[in-house]
N, C-alpha and C positions, 0 to 999 in steps of 0.2 A: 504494500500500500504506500511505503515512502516512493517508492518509484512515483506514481501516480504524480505527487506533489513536486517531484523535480523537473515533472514534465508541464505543470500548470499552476496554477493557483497559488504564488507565492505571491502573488499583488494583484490588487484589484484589476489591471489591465489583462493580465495574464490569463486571468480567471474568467475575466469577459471573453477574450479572445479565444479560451478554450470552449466557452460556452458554444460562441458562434459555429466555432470548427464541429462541435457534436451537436447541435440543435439536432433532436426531433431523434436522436440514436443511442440517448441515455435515457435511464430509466429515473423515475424518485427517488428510487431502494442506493439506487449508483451513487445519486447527491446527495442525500444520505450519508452512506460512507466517506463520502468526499468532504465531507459537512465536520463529520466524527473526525477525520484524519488532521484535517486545520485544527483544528479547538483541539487535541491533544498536542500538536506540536506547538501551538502556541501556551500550551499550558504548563510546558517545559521550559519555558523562553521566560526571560525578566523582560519587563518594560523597554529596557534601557538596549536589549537586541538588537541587532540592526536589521533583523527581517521581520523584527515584530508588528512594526507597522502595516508593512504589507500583507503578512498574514491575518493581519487584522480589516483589511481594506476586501483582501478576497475571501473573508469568510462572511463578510455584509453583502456583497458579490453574489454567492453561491446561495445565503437566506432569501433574497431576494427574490434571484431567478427561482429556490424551492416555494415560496410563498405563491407564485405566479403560476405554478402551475400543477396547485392542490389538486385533487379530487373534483373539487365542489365547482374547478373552473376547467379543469379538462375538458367540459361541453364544450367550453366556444373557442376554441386551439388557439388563442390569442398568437399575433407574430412574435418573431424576437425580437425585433426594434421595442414592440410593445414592454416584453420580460426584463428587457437587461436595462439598466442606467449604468451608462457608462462616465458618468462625472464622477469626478475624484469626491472621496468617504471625507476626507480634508483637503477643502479648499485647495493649501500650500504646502509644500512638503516641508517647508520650514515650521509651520504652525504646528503640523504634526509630534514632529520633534520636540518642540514647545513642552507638549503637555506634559506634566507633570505623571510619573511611574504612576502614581496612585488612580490619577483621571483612565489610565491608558486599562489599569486592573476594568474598569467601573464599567467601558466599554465594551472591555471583553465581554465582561460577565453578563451587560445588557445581548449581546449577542449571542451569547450562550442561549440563555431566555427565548430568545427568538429564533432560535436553531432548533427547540423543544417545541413549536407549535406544531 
């Protein structure tokens, strides 16, 4: 499964980009796993990492696109332009940097939350 993540999702862009390349030939159950593999390596990482941000950026990425394409919306096969938001999770990468280790915990953990829907 680390294979997976050296191959994508180590930053929001990447995570998009991977999305695009598989739309419509991964499953839930896949982003899922792929959901579980971020949020474990990030939960091995301190704040202060320097892939934590990203990790952090393509697992907002990956809820997203799982939120978008629940069950409950699988009727109406929305596009992908529709699933992805492709703007950056922080503004500036310098902002990012910014936050304080404790803020950066808080995010996680608010996406933890919402990896669990």
């Amino acid at each position: 499964m680390g294979g997976i993540l050296s191959l994508m999702a180590t930053n929001g862009e990447s995570a998009t980009q991977w999305l695009n390349d598989n739309h419509g030939k991964v499953s839930i159950e896949r982003i899922q796993q792929i959901i579980r593999s971020i949020s474990q390596k990030i939960a091995r990482l301190t704040p202060e990492h320097p892939e934590y941000d990203g990790l952090i950026a393509a697992l907002d990425v990956m809820n997203e696109y799982k939120a978008n394409i629940s069950p409950d919306r699988a009727l109406s096969e929305p596009s992908l332009t529709d699933l992805l938001d492709a703007s950056p999770l922080v503004p500036e990468v310098t902002e990012a940097k910014a936050m304080h280790p404790e803020e950066k915990k808080r995010r996680f953990q608010q996406l933890l939350k919402k990896s669990d829907m």
